[in-house]
C-alpha positions in Angstrom: -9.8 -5.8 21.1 -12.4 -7.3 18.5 -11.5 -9.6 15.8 -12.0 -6.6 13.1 -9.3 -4.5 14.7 -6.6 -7.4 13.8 -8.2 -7.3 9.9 -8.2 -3.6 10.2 -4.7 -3.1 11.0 -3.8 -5.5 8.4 -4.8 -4.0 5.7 -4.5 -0.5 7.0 -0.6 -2.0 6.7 -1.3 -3.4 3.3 -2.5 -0.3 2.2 0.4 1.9 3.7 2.6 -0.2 1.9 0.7 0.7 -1.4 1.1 4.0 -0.9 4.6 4.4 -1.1 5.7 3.2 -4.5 2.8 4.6 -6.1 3.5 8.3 -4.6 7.5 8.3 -4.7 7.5 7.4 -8.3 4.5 9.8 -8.8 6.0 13.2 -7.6 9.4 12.0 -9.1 7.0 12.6 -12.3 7.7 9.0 -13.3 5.1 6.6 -15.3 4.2 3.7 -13.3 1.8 0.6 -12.9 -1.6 1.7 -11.8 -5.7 -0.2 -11.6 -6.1 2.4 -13.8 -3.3 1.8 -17.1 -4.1 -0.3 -19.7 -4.0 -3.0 -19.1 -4.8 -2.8 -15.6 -2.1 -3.2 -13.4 0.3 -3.5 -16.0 0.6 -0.4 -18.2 1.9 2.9 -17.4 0.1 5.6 -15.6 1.1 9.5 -15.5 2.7 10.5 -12.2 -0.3 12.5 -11.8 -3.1 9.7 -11.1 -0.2 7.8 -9.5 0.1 10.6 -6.8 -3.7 10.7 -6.4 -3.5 6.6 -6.4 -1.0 6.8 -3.7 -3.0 9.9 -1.5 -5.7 7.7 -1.7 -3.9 4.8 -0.4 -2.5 6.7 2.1 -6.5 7.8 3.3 -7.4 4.4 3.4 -4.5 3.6 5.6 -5.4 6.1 8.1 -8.7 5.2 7.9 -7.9 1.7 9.3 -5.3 2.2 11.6 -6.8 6.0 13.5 -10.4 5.3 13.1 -10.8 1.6 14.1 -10.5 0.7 17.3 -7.7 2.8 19.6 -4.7 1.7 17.2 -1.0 2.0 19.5 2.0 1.2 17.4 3.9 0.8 20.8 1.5 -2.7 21.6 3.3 -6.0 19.7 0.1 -7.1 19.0 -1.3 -4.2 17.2 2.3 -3.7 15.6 2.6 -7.1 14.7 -0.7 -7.4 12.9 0.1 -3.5 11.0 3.9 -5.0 10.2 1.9 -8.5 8.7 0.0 -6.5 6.3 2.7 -4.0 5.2 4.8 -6.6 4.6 2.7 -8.5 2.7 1.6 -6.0 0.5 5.7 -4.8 0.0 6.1 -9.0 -1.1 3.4 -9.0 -3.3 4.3 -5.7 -5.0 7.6 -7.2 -5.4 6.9 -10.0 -7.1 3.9 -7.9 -9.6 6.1 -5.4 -10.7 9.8 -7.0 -10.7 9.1 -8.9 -13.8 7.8 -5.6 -15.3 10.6 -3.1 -14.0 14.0 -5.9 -15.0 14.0 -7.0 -11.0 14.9 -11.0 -10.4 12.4 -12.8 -7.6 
């Protein structure tokens, strides 16, 4: 496996991991942090562009994980890098939007 594949599956965690809170709270029809509120990141978006955020997540992630390389979630290695990223990304959401949403770090 090439050194890419690790950074791909990383990311293609990372951005899996994206894609959930952005789509749940977008087809519960809730307002939520988005690049695209203002301020950035920090405002409310509709649930609309939160959905489309979160869809586009979700193409990324495939994108990383399907198309580069021969990704097999049943290899540790390949799992372990995917499971680095996604939980990175669920840590660093965490700590973005808790102070925004009441939540304690």
């Amino acid at each position: 496996m090439r050194w890419y594949h690790w950074i791909a599956y990383f990311f293609g965690g990372a951005f899996l991991a994206n894609f959930v809170p952005h789509f749940v709270q977008g087809v519960s029809g809730a307002p939520f942090q988005s690049p695209f509120a203002d301020p950035p990141g920090q405002g409310l978006s509709s649930a609309s562009v939160n959905v489309v955020w979160g869809v586009i997540n979700l193409f990324v992630a495939y994108l990383l994980l399907v198309r580069v390389g021969s990704f097999d979630l049943r290899r540790w290695s390949h799992f372990a890098a995917f499971a680095a990223g996604f939980v990175a990304m669920a840590l660093l959401l965490a700590r973005a939007l808790g102070p925004l949403h009441g939540g304690s770090l």
